[in-house]
C-alpha positions as CSV (number, residue, x, y, z in Angstrom):
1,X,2.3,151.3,225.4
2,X,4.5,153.9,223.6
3,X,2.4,156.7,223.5
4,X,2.6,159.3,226.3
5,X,-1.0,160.4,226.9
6,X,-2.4,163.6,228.4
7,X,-4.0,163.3,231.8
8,X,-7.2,164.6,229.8
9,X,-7.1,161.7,227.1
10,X,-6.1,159.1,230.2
11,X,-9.2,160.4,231.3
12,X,-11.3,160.0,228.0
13,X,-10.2,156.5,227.2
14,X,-10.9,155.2,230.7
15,X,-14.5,157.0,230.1
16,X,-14.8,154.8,226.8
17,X,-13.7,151.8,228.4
18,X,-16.2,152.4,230.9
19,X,-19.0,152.3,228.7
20,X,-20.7,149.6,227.5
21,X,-21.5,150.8,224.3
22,X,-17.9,152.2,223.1
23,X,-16.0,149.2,221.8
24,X,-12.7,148.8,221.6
25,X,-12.5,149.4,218.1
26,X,-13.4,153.2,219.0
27,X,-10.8,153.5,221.0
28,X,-8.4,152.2,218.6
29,X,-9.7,154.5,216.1
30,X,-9.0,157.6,218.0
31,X,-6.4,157.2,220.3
32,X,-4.4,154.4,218.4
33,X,-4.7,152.1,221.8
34,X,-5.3,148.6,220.5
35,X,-7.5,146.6,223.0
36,X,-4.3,145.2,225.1
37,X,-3.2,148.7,225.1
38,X,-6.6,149.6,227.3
39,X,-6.5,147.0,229.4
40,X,-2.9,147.3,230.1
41,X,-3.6,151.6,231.1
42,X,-6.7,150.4,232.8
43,X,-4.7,148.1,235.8
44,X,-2.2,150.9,235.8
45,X,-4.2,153.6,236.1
46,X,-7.8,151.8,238.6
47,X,-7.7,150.5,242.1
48,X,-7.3,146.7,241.6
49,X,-10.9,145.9,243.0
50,X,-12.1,148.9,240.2
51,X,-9.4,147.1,237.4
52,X,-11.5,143.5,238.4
53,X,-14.7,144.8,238.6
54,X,-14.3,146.3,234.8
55,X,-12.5,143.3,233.7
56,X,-15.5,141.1,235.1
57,X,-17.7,143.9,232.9
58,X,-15.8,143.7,230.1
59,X,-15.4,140.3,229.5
60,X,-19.4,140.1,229.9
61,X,-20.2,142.7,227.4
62,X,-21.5,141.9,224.2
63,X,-21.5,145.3,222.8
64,X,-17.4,145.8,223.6
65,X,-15.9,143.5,221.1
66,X,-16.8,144.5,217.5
67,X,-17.8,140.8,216.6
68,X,-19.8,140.1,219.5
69,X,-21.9,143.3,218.5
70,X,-25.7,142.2,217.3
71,X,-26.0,142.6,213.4
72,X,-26.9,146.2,212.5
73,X,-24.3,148.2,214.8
74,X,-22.4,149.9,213.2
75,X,-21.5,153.4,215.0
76,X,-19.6,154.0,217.7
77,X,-21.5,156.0,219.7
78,X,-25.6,156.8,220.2
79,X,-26.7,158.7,217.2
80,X,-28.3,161.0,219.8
81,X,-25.1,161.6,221.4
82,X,-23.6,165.2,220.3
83,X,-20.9,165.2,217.5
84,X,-17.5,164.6,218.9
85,X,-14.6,165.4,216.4
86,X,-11.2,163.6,217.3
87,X,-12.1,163.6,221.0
88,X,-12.4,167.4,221.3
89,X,-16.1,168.2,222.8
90,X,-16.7,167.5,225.8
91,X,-19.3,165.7,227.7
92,X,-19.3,168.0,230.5
């Protein structure tokens, strides 16, 4: 990984990674981490147990892979979810 990140995007991309609707392709889009990328700032950044545990997840998940996604998703996030602009709102 090349880029160097703020704590507060560290923060946001684990978040994504986290969540089983977010795939990687989202993350890709607005942080320019491809999926190795992720995983790669994931075991640096998580307790190993935490790093195997989402791995485990991961790996499971048919919603975190693009074509693994059922036919007819095609957002990134829940269309009840508020409007986030290149990552600026925040959740909280």
């Amino acid at each position: 990984m090349k880029m160097i990140l703020q704590p507060e995007e560290i923060d946001r991309i684990i978040e994504m990674a986290w969540e089983d609707r977010t795939p990687f392709d989202a993350i890709q889009y607005q942080f320019g981490l491809a999926e190795a990328d992720v995983k790669a700032l994931m075991k640096k950044e998580l307790k190993f147990s935490s790093y195997r545990l989402w791995r485990e997840r991961v790996e499971n998940c048919q919603t975190k892979h693009t074509k693994k996604r059922v036919e007819g998703i095609d957002r990134f996030k829940c269309n009840l979810q508020r409007t986030i602009t290149n990552n600026k709102i925040s959740k909280r």
